[in-house]
C-alpha positions in Angstrom: 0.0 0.0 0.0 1.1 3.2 -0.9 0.5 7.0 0.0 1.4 9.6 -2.8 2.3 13.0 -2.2 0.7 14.5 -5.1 -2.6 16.4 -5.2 -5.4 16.8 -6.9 -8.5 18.9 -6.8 -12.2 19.5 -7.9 -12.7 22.3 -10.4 -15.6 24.6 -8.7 -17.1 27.6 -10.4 -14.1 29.7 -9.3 -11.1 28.0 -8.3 -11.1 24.9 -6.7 -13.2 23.9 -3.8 -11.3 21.0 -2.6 -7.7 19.6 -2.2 -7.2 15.7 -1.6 -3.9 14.0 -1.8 -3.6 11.5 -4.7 -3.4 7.6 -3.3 -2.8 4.6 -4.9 -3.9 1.4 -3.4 -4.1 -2.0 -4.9 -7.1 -4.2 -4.0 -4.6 -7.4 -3.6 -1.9 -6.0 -1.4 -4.6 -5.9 1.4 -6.1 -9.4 2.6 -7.7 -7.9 5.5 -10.3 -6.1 2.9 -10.3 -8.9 0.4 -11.3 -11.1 3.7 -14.5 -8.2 4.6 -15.4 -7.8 1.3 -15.3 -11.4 0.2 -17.6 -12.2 3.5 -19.6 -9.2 2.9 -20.5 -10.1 -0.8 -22.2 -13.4 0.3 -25.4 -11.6 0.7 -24.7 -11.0 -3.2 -24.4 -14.7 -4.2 -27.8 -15.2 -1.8 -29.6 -13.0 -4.3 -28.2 -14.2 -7.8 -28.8 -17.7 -6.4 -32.3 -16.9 -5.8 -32.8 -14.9 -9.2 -31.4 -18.3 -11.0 -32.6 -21.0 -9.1 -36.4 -20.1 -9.7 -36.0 -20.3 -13.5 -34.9 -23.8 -13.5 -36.8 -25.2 -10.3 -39.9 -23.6 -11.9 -39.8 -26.2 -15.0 -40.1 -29.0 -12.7 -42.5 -27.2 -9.6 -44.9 -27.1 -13.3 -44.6 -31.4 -13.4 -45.4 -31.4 -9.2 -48.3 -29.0 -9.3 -50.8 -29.2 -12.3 -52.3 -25.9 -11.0 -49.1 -23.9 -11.7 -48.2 -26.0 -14.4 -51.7 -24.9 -16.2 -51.5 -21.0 -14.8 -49.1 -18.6 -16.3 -50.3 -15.9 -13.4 -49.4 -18.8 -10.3 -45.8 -19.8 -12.7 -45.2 -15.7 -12.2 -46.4 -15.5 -8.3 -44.2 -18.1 -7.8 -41.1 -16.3 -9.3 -41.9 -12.8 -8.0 -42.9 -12.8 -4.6 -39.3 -13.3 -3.5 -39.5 -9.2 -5.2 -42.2 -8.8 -3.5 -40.5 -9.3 0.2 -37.4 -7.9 -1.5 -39.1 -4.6 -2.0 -40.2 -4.6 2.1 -36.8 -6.0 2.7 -35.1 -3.0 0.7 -37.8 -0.5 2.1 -36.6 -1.8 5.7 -33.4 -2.2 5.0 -32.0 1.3 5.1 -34.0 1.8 8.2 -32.3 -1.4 9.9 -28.6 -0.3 8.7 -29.1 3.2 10.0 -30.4 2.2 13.3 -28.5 -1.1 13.8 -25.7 -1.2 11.6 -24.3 -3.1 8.4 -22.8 -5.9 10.7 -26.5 -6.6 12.6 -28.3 -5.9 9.4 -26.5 -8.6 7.5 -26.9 -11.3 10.4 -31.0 -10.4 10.3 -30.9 -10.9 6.5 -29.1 -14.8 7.0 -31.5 -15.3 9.7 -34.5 -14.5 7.3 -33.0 -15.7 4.4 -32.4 -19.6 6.2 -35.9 -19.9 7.5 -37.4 -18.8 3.7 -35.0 -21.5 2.2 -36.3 -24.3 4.7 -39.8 -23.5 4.5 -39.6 -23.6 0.3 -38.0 -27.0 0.6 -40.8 -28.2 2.8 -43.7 -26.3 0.6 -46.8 -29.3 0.4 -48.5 -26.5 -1.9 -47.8 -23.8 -4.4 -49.3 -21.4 -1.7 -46.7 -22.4 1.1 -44.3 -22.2 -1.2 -45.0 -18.7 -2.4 -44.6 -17.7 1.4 -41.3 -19.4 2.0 -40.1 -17.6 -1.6 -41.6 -14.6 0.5 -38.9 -14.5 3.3 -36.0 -15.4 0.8 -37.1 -12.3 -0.9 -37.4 -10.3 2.4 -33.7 -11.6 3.2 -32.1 -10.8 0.0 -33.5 -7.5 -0.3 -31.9 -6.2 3.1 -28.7 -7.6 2.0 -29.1 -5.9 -1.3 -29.5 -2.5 0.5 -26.5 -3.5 3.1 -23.7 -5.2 1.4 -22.5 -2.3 -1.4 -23.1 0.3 1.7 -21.1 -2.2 4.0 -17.8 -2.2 1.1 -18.1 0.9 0.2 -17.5 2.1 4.0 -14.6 0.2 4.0 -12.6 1.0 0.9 -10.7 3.0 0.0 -11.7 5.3 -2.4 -9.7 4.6 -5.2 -10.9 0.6 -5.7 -14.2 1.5 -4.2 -15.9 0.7 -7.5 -13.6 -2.9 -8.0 -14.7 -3.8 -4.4 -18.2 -2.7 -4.6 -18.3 -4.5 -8.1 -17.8 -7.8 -6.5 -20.9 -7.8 -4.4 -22.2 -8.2 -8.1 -19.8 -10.7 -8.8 -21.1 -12.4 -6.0 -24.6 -12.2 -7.8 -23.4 -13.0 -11.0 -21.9 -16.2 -9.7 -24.6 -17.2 -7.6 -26.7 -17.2 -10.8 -24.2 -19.5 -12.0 -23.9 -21.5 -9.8 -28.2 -21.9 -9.3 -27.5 -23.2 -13.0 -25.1 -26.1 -11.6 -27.4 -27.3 -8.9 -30.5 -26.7 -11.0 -28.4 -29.8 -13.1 -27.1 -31.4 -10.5 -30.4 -32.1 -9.2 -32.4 -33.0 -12.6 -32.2 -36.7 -11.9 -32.9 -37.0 -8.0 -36.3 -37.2 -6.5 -37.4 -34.3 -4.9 -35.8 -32.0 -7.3 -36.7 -28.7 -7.2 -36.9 -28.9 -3.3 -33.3 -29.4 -3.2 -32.6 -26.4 -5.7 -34.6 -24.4 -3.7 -33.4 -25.9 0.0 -29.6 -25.7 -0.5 -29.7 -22.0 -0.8 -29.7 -22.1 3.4 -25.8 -23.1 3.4 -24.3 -20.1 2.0 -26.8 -17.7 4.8 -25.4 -20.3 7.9 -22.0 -19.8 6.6 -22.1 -15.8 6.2 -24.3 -15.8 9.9 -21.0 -17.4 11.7 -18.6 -15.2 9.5 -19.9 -11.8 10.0 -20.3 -12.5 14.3 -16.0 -11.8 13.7 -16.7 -9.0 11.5 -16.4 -5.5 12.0 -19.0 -2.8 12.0 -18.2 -0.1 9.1 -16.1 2.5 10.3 -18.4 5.6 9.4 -21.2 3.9 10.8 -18.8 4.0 14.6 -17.9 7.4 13.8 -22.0 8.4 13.8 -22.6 6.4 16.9 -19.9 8.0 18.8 -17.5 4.5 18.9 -14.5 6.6 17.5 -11.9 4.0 19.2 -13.7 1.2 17.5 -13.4 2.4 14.3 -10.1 3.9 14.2 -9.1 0.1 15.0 -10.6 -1.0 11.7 -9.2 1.5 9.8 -5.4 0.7 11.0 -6.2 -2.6 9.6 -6.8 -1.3 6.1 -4.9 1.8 6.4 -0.8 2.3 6.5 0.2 4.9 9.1 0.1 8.3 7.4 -2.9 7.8 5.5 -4.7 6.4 8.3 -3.8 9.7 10.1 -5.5 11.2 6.8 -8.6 9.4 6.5 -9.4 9.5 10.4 -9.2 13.3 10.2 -11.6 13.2 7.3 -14.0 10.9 8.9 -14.1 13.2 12.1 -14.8 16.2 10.2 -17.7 14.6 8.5 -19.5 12.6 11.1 -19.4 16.0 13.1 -21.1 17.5 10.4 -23.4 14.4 10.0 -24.7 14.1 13.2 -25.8 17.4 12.8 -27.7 16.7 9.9 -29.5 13.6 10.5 -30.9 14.2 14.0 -34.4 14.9 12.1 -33.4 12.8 8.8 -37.0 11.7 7.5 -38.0 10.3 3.7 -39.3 13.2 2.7 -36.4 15.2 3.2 -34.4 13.9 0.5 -36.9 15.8 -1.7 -36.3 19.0 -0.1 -32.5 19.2 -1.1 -32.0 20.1 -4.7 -28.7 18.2 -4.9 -30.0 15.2 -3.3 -32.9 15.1 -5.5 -30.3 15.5 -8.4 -28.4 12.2 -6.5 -31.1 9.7 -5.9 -32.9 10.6 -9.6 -29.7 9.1 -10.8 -29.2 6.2 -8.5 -32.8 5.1 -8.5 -33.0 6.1 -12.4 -30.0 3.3 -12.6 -31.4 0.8 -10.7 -35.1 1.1 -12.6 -33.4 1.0 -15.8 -31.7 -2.0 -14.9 -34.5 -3.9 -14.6 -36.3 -2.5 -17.5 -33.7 -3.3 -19.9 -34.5 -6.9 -19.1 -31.9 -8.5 -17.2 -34.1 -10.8 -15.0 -36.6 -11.3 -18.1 -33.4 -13.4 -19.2 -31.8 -14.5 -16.0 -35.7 -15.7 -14.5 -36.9 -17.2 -17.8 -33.7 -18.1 -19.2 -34.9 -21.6 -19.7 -38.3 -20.7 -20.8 -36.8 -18.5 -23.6 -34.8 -21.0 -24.7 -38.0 -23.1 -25.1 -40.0 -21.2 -26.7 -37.2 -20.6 -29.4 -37.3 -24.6 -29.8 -35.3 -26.6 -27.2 -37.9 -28.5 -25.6 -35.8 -30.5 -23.4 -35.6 -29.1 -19.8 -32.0 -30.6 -19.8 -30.8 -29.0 -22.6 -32.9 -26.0 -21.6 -30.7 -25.3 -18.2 -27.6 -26.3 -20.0 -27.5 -23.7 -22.5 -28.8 -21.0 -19.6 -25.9 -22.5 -17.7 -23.4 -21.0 -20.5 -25.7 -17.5 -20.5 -24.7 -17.2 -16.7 -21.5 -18.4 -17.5 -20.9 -15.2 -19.7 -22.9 -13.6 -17.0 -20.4 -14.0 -14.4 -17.2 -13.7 -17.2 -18.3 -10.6 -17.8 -19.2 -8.9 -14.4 -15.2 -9.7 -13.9 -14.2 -7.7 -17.0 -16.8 -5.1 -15.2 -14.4 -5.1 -11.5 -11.4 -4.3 -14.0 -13.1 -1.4 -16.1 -15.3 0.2 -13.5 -11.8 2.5 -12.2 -10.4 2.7 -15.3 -12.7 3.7 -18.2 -15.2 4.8 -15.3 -18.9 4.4 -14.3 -21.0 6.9 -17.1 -18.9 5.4 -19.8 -19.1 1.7 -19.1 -23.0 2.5 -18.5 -23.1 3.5 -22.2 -21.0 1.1 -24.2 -22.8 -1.7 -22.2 -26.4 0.1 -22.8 -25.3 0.2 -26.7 -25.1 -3.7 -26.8 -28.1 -4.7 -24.8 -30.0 -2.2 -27.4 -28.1 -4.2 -30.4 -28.9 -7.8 -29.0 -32.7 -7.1 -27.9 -33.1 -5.9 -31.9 -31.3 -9.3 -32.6 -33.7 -11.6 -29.8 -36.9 -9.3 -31.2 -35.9 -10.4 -35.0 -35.5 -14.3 -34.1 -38.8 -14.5 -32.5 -40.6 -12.4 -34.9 -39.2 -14.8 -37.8 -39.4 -18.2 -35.5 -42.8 -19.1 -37.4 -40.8 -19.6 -40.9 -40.0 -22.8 -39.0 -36.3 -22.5 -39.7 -34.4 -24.0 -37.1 -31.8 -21.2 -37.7 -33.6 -18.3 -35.6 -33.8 -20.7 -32.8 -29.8 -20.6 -32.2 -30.0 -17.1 -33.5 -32.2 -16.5 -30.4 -29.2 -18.3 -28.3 -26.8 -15.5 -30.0 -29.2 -12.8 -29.0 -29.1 -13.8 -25.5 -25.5 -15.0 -25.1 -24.8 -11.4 -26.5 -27.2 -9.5 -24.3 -25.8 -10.6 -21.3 -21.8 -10.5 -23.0 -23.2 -6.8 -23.2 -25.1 -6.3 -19.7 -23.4 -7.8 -17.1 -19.7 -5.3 -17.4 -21.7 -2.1 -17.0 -25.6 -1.8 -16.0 -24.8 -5.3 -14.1 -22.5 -3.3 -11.7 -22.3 0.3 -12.6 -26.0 1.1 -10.7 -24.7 -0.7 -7.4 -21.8 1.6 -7.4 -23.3 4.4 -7.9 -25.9 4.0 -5.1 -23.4 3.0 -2.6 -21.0 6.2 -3.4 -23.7 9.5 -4.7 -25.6 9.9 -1.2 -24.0 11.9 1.4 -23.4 9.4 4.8 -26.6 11.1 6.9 -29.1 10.3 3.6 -26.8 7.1 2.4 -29.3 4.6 4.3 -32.5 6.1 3.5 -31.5 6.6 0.2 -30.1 3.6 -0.3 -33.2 1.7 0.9 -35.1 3.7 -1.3 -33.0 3.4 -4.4 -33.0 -0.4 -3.6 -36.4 -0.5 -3.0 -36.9 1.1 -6.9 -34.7 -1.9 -8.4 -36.7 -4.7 -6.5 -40.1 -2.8 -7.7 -38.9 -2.3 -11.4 -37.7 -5.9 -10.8 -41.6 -7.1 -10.1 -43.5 -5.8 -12.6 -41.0 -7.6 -15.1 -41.2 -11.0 -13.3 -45.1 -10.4 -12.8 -45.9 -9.0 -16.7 -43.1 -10.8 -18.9 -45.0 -14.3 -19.7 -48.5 -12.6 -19.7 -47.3 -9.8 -22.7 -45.4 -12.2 -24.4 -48.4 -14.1 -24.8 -50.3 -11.2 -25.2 -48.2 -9.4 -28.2 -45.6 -11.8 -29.1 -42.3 -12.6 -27.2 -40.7 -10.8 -30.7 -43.2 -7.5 -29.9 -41.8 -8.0 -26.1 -38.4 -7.5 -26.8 -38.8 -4.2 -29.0 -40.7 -3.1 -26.1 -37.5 -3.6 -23.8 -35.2 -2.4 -26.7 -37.2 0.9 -27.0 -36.3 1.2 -23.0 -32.9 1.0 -23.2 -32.4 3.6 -25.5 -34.0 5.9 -23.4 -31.7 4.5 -20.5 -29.1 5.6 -22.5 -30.5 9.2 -22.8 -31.2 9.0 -19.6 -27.4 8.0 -18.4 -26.3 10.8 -20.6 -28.0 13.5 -19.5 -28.3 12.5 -15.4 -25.7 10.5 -14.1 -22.3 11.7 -13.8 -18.8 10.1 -13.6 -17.9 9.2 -10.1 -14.9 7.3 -10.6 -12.1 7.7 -8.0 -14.0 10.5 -5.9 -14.3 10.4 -2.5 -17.6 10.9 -0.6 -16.7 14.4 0.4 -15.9 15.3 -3.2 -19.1 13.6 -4.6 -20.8 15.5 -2.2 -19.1 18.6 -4.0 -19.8 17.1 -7.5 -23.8 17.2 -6.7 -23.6 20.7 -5.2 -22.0 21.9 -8.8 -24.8 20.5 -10.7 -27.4 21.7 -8.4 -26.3 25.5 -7.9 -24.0 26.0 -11.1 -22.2 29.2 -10.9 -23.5 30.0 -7.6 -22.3 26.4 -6.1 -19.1 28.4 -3.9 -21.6 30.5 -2.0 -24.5 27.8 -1.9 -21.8 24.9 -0.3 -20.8 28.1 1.9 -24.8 28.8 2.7 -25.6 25.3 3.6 -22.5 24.5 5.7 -24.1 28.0 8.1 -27.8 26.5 7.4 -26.6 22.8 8.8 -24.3 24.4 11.8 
């Protein structure tokens, strides 16, 4: 680890407004934060798990239950209401951090998470099952709120978005992986109780593990536990720029406390810069789930189907490849998200997805001629879409939302912004078979191709790049776009308003 000498500093409307030195860290030469964020990042492979296990349990729930089997609306309950209790979950979540910490958050998620898993695995009916999938959904969607806020806090700023980026990882692997065990289990009795059960392990594992766990630093600092924190900074910081970043952090949870003591959800509508902040990180997380990723990652195996591979092997074994690539490519994402940056990763990835839905749209539409071709042409689309996806708008809206909010609004934000994704993610999983059966799965994916072009406007015009900033000089970034030329006196006019 390494501390340079150099500075830098954040152009303002008349000078600079800010002087930071210019670090350099490596995310490998530290074990003690590989170790946090490593544990941390479970939670992550917890949701992708449960994203992809559904898809390929669902194909064989349909041969236990004839009532699901017959009903496209109880095949979709099924899948979404793990959203559903992921949207309470996220709405809670920030709550729970703010209040309890990211250490105690985590270990209510696993808790949740466990007893969801065993009482799927157990489901006699469709209808206990659709509780159990319930609690999973309320677990993973506190630890979606928790574990990017969790890293974040501890990194340092400079590989914040590689460290953040493998929560996401964690997800994208987890999906894999659901692929493996949805195989593993195709010949045993009792299958997709096994698919669904198993998910318990990794929620134990990550319950025991996070008990030796730290809390996050800037969380101590709010609560007043300054010695605590300063000891789990030494472990991630050398000497002088621990000196450095314990300064910073005492600066800014004095100013925090002040802020938050009357911190409600309707305040982050009264600041113009926060608005500015959470329209881009819950604009990120809603396009996320409109440009279709869980249409492909929760029906994977159902696309493939319907472009002509009727065999429910052959079915999870090509999805296994499409979160294979899914995975590949969220580590191409760690390694570009602090180099080319978050805004421009967004947009190359955004350009893709909007080339292979076009592609996807066009097989389907032509799948009638009865040429076997536009059924592996349907393979391409996805294999392409997700070769696309999974580098930038798989990671790049995590990031964002764990790194745009200032710390007093970071949890209720957070929650919130969370609480967008898991919504957006719901209607798709509740609507996707119903208008493709309504208008065509072709029609369905121009639909989604319209929306990500208008995510790409969107990214354009809203988000801006983050990369290497620290909190304080986000903070400064947001006050810029808010107040313009009159940013100086307005960060000057707030820091008297807030004292």
């Amino acid at each position: 680890m390494t501390t340079m000498t150099m500075s830098r500093s954040i152009p303002g409307s008349s000078g600079y407004l800010e002087i930071y030195p210019e670090r350099k860290v490596s995310v490998f030469k530290n074990p003690y934060i590989m170790g946090l964020t490593a544990v941390a990042s479970i939670g992550g492979l917890l949701f992708g798990y449960d994203t992809g296990v559904i898809s390929g349990a669902l194909l064989y729930i349909k041969d236990d239950f004839p009532q699901v089997r017959h009903s496209h609306f109880l095949q979709e309950t099924i899948v979404s209401m793990a959203v559903a209790g992921a949207i309470v979950g996220a709405a809670a979540g920030g709550w729970i951090n703010d209040v309890y910490g990211r250490k105690k958050a985590t270990i209510i998620a696993d808790v949740i998470f466990t007893l969801g898993a065993i009482v799927m695995a157990a489901a006699p009916d469709p209808y206990t099952l659709i509780l159990g999938r319930i609690l999973v959904g309320l677990g993973v969607g506190i630890a979606s709120v928790t574990a990017p806020v969790y890293i974040s806090e501890l990194s340092p700023s400079e590989i914040r978005g590689a460290l953040v980026s493998t929560n996401v990882l964690m997800i994208t692997g987890g999906q894999f992986l659901s692929y493996l065990i949805n195989l593993a289990f195709t010949q045993v009795p009792g299958t997709w109780r096994w698919m669904l059960g198993v998910s318990c392990f990794p929620a134990v594992v990550q319950f025991f593990l996070m008990l030796l766990l730290p809390e996050s630093p800037r969380w101590l600092f709010i609560k007043n536990r300054q010695e605590e924190a300063i000891t789990v900074l030494s472990k991630i910081y050398d000497f002088a720029r621990l000196e450095d970043e314990v300064s910073l952090l005492t600066s800014q949870s004095e100013k925090d406390c002040q802020r938050r003591k009357n911190i409600r959800y309707r305040d982050v509508f009264k600041s113009k810069e926060i608005r500015l902040a959470f329209l881009a990180g819950a604009g990120l997380q809603a396009f996320q789930q409109f440009t279709g990723i869980n249409t492909v990652m929760y029906y994977s195996p159902t696309i493939v189907q319907m472009a002509g591979f009727q065999s429910n092997e052959l079915a999870l074994m090509l999805s296994l490849i499409v979160a294979g690539m899914n995975a590949g490519g969220t580590v191409l994402g760690i390694y570009l998200i602090d180099h080319a940056g978050r805004r421009k990763l967004a947009l190359f990835s955004l350009g893709g997805v909007i080339a292979s839905l076009i592609i996807l749209a066009l097989s389907f539409l032509n799948q009638s001629s009865g040429n076997g071709l536009y059924g592996w042409l349907a393979i391409a689309g996805l294999a392409l879409y997700i070769a696309c996806f999974s580098p930038g708008m798989g990671p790049v809206p995590w990031t964002v939302n764990s790194e745009v909010y200032p710390e007093e609004y970071r949890g209720i934000c957070g929650g919130m912004s969370a609480t967008v994704n898991w919504v957006s993610n719901l209607i798709v999983a509740q609507s996707f078979l119903s208008v493709a059966a309504a208008v065509g799965t072709g029609p369905t994916f121009l639909i989604i191709a319209v929306i990500a072009v208008l995510a790409f406007v969107f990214v354009v015009v809203y988000v801006p790049e983050t990369k290497g900033l620290t909190f304080d000089e986000v903070e400064m970034l947001w006050k810029q776009r808010a107040w313009g030329k009159d940013s100086d006196a307005q960060i000057l006019l707030d820091s008297q308003n807030h004292s």
